[in-house]
N, C-alpha and C positions, 0 to 999 in steps of 0.2 A: 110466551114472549121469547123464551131461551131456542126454542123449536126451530128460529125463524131458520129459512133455507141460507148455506151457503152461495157463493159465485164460483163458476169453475173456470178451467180456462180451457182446453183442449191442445194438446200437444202432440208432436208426433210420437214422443218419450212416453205419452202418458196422459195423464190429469192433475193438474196445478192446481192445490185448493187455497183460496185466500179467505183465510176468516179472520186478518189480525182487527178488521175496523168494527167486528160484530164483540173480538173480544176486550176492545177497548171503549166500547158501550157498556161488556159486564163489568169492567174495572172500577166504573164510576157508579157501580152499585151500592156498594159499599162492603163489609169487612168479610162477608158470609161467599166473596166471590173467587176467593183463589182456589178451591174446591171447584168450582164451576169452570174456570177456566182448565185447570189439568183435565177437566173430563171433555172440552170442547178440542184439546189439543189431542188428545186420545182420538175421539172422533175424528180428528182432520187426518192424522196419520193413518186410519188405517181405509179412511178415502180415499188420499192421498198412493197407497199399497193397493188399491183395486184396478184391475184393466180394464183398458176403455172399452168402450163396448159402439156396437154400429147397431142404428136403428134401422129398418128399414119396410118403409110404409109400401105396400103393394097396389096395386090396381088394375088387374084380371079382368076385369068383368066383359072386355070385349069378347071374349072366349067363355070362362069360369064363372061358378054361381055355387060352387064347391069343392070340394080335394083338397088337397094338403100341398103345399108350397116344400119342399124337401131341398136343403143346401148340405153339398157334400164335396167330401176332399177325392180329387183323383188319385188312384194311384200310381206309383211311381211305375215310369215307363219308360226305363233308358237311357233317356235322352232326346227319347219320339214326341213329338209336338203332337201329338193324337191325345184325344180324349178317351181314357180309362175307368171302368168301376174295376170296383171288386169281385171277382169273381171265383165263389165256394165252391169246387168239387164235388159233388154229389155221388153218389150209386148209380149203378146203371136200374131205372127202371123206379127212381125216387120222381115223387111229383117234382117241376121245378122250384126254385123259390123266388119269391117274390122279389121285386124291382129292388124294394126299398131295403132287403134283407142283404143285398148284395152291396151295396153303397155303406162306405166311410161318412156318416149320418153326422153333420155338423148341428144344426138346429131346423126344426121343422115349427110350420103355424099352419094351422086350418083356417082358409078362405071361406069366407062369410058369402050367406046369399047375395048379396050385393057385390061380392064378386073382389072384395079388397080383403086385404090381411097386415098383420101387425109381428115383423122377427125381431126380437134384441137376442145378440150374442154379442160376447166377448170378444171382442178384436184387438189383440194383443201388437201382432205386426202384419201389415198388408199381404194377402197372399189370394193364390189363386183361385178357384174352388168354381160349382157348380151348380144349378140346382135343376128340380123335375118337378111336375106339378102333375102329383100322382091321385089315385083313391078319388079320380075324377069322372063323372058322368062323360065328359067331351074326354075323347082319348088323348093319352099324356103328352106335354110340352117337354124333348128332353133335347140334351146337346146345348145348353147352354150356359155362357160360363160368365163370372164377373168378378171383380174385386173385393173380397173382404175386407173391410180398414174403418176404422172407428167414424164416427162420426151420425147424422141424421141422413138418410139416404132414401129416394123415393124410386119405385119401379111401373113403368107403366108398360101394356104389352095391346098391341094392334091386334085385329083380326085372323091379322097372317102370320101370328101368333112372333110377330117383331117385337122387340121389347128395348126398352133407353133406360138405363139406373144414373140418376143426375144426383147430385149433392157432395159425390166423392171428388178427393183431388185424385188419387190416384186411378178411377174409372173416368174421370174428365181425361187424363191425361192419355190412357191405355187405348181407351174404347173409342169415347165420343169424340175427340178432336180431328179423328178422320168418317166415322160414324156420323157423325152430326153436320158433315158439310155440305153443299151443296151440291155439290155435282156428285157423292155417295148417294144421296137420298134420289136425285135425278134419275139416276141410273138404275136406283132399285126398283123405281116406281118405274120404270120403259120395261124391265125386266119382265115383273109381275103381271105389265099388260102384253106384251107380247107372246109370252108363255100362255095366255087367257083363249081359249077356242073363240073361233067366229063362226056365229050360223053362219052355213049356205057359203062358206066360203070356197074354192074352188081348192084343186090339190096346188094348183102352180101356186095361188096365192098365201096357201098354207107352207109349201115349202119357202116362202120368202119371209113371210112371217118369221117361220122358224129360225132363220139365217140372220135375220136382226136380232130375234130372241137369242139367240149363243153370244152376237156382238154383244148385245149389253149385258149378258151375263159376264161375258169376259172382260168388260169395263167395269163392274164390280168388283170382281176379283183380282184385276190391279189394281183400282183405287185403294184396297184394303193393303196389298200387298205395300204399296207404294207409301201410304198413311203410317201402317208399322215402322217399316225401313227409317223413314224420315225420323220416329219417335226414337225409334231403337239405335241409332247413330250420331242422332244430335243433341238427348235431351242433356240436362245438364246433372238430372239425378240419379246414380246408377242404380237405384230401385227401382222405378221407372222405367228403366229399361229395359234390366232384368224380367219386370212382369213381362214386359212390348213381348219379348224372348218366348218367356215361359206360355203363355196361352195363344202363340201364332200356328195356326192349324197350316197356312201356306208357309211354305218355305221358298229359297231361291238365295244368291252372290248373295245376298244383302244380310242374310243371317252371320255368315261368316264374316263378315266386315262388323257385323254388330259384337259379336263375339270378341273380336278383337280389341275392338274398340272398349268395352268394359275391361278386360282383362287388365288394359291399361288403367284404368280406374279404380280399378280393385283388384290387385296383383296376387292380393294373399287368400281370395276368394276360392275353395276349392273347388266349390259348383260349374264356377265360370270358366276355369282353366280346365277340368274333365270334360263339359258342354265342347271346351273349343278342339279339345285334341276330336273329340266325337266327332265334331261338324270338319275338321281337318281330314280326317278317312274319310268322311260320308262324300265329300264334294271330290276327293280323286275317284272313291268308289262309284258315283254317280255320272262324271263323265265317261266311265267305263262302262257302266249300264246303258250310256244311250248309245253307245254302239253295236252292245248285245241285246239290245233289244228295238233297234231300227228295223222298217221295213224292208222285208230279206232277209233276216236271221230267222233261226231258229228257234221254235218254240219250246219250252222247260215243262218234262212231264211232270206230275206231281199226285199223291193223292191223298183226297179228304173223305171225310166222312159228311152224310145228308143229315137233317133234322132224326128222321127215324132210325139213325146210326149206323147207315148201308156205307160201307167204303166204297168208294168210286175212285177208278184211274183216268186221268186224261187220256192218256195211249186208247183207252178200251172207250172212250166216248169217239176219239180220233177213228176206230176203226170203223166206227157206223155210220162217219159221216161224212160230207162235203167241206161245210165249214164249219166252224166250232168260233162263236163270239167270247173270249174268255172276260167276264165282267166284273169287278171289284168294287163291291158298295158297303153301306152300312144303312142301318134304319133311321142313324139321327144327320143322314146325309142327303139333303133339300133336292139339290140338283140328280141324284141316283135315283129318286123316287120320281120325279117328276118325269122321269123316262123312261119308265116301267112300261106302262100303257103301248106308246109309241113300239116299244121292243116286242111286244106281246101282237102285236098288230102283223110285227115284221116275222116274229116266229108261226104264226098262225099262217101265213100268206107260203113263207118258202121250207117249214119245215120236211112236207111232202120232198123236198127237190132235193133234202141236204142237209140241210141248216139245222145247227144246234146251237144252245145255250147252256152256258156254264156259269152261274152268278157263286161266288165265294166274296163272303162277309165278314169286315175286320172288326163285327162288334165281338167284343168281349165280355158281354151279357146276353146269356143264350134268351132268355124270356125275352128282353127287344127282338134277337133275331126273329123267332118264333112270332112274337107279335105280330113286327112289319111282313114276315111272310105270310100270313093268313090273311092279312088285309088286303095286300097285294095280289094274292091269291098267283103267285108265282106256277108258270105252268113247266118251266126247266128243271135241268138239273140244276138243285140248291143245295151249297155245299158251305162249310166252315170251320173254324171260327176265330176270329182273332185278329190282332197284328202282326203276332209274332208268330204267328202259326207257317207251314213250313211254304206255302206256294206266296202269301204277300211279303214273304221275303226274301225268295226266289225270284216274285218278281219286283224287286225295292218296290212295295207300295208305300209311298207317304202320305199320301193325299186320295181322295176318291172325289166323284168315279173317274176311273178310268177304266179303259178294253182292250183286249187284243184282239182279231179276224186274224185266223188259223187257216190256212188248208190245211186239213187233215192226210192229204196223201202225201204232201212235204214236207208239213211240219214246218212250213215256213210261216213267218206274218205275211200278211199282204196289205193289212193297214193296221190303225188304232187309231182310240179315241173315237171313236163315231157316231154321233150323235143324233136323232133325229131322221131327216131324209138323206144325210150322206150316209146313213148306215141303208137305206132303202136302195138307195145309185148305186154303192157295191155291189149287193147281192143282187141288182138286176143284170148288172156288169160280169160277174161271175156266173151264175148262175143260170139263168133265161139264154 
C-alpha cells in the first residue's frame, strides 16, 4: 500500500517530486509512521537528485526490420556548422574500424522485427547530438541530427528514410516549426518527384524536368534557410536559438545577425561571443573568397591522397587534361549522391576528349567514405578527407556539393556549381 507510485512534474530544472498528500495519508496511520515517513522523504530526495531522462519511442519499419538505432555526440569542429564523428588514427595497412567504434556513443537500442525501438537516456540539459541506424540489413541511415531534452519523444521515419521526432519542445521549436509546414513539405514532395526518372521520356524533356528539379530543390533549401533565420533571431529563448545556431548545416547574413542577436541576450556567454568573433572573420573572409573564386580566377593547386593512399596533385591531373570538374561531396550528402550517376554519364561521354574528374570528400570517417564509394562505384579520381583537410579550405568549403570546371591550360574557372544538363551544355560548349 506504502509502494503506491509518486506524481512527478517535469521541469526544465529537473523533476519535482510531490509526495506530501501520500505522506499525509501515512500520518493518519498511526504511531509506527514517523519511521516511514523519513524513509519516504529519503526516497523523494534522491528522486528528486536524479536527471531527467527523454524517452523515445521509434518507428523504422518503413525501411528497418533490424540494426541498432545509435545516438551520438559530434565532435567539436571550430565553429563549422558540418557534421563530425570521431575519428581514430589508425596504421597504415590496419583493417579500418567500424562506424560505431569511431562515434562519441551516447545510447544505443536494437530495432525490433517490427521495425520500432525503445531509447531512455538521461537528458540532463538540451543539446545537440546525432544518430545512425547501423548493424542493419538495409544499408545505414546516417547524417542525422535532433535534440536531446528530457521528456516522452516519438520518431518516425518515411521510405525516403525522412524522419519527424514530435513530443519535444525544443525539436518543435528547432526542427519542426519550419520542417513541419506546408509549403516545406510541398516542396519536398515536387523535389522527390521530379528528381524520379521518366520512362521513354525524351532528353529535351528530361533536361526540363531537371531545371524544375534544382527549382525546387533550391526552394527547400531556402525554406529551411529562412525557417532557421526566423527561429534564430526572433525566438524569445536563447537556448533555442543557440541550438537553431548549433545544428544549421546552411549558413548565410542571417547567422551573423543571429549571433549577434544572442550575444545581446547572453553577454557573458563565452561560446556565443567566440562563435561571433568566428562568424565576424568568416563573413569579411567570405566576401573575399567570392572574388577569388568567381568565374575567371584562378584555380588553387592542392594535394591529396586516394582511398588506396596514392598522393595525387591537381597540377599533374591539370596536365593530362582539358577540363578538370573539381567536386566536393560527402556520403551523408543527399543532393552529391543523387548526381553521381548523371556525372558518370558525362564522364563516360567526354572523357575521351579531355574531361576529368576530381571528387574530394569532407567526410571525416573514412569507412563512410569508402562505403559511399564502392556503392557508387566512382570511376574518377577519388580523393580525401575531411573538412579541414588542406583543399576544402583552400577552397572555404562550407557546405556540399559544390564544383569548380577548370581549364587545365589556364588554370582558370570557367564555371561552377553545375549540375545536371548544364554541366552537359558546358562541356558540349567547350569541348565538341
Amino acid at each position: 500500500m506504502v509502494m503506491s507510485r509518486f506524481q512527478y512534474q517535469s521541469t526544465r530544472r529537473g523533476v519535482t517530486v510531490r509526495p506530501q498528500s501520500r505522506i499525509r495519508k501515512v500520518v493518519q496511520m498511526g504511531s509506527w509512521a514517523p519511521g516511514l515517513i523519513f524513509a519516504l522523504l529519503a526516497t523523494a530526495t534522491t528522486l528528486a537528485d536524479e536527471p531527467p531522462v527523454m524517452v523515445l519511442d521509434g518507428d523504422v519499419s518503413a525501411i528497418y526490420s533490424n540494426g541498432d538505432f545509435v545516438v551520438w555526440n559530434p565532435q567539436p569542429s571550430g565553429g563549422a556548422s558540418m557534421m563530425a564523428a570521431a575519428t581514430p588514427v589508425g596504421k597504415p595497412g590496419d583493417k579500418p574500424p567500424s562506424i560505431e567504434s569511431t562515434l562519441d556513443v551516447v545510447a544505443k537500442a536494437s530495432i525490433g522485427a517490427d521495425g520500432k525501438f525503445r531509447l531512455e537516456v538521461a537528458a540532463d540539459n538540451p543539446r545537440r547530438v546525432y544518430f545512425y541506424v547501423l548493424n542493419a540489413v538495409t544499408p545505414p541511415v546516417k547524417g542525422n541530427g535532433f535534440i536531446l531534452e528530457p521528456g516522452d519523444l516519438t520518431l518516425t521515419m518515411s521510405k525516403r528514410g525522412r524522419y519527424v521526432i514530435e513530443g519535444g519542445a525544443y525539436n518543435d521549436a528547432v526542427y519542426n516549426s519550419w520542417r513541419l509546414s506546408d509549403d516545406y513539405k510541398a516542396a519536398e514532395a515536387d523535389q522527390a518527384r521530379l528528381y524520379t526518372p521518366v520512362d521513354g521520356e525524351s532528353e529535351e524533356d528530361k533536361r526540363r524536368r531537371l531545371d524544375l528539379a534544382a527549382e525546387a530543390q533550391n526552394k527547400v533549401l531556402s525554406l529551411e534557410t529562412q525557417g532557421r533565420a526566423h527561429i534564430a533571431t526572433t525566438h524569445p529563448d536563447p537556448v533555442v536559438r543557440r541550438l537553431t545556431i548549433e545544428t544549421a548545416w546552411l549558413s548565410g547574413p542571417w547567422m551573423l545577425d543571429a549571433l549577434r542577436g544572442l550575444a545581446e541576450m547572453t553577454p557573458e556567454d563565452a561560446w556565443v561571443l567566440e562563435r561571433l568573433a568566428a562568424a565576424e572573420v568568416g563573413a569579411a573572409k567570405r566576401a573575399e573568397e567570392r572574388k577569388r573564386f568567381a568565374v575567371g580566377a584562378d584555380i588553387r593547386d592542392f594535394a591529396a591522397d586516394t582511398l588506396e593512399g596514392d598522393a595525387v596533385k591537381l597540377a599533374d591531373v591539370r596536365a593530362n587534361s582539358r577540363l578538370v570538374l573539381l567536386e566536393f561531396w560527402a556520403s551523408w550528402c543527399g543532393p552529391c549522391r543523387v548526381e553521381i550517376p548523371h556525372m558518370k554519364e558525362a564522364y563516360d561521354r567526354y572523357r575521351e576528349k579531355g574531361f576529368e574528374i576530381v571528387s574530394f570528400t569532407i567526410d571525416d570517417d573514412r569507412e563512410a567514405w569508402e562505403e559511399a564509394s564502392a556503392e557508387e562505384e566512382l570511376p574518377w579520381i577519388n580523393l580525401g578527407m575531411g573538412p579541414e583537410a588542406d583543399a576544402p579550405v583552400a577552397y572555404n568549403v562550407t557546405g556540399v556539393p559544390k564544383n569548380y570546371l577548370v581549364d587545365s591550360r589556364s588554370g582558370d574557372i570557367v564555371a561552377k556549381d553545375l549540375r545536371g544538363h548544364k554541366l552537359d551544355e558546358k562541356l558540349e560548349e567547350l569541348l565538341n
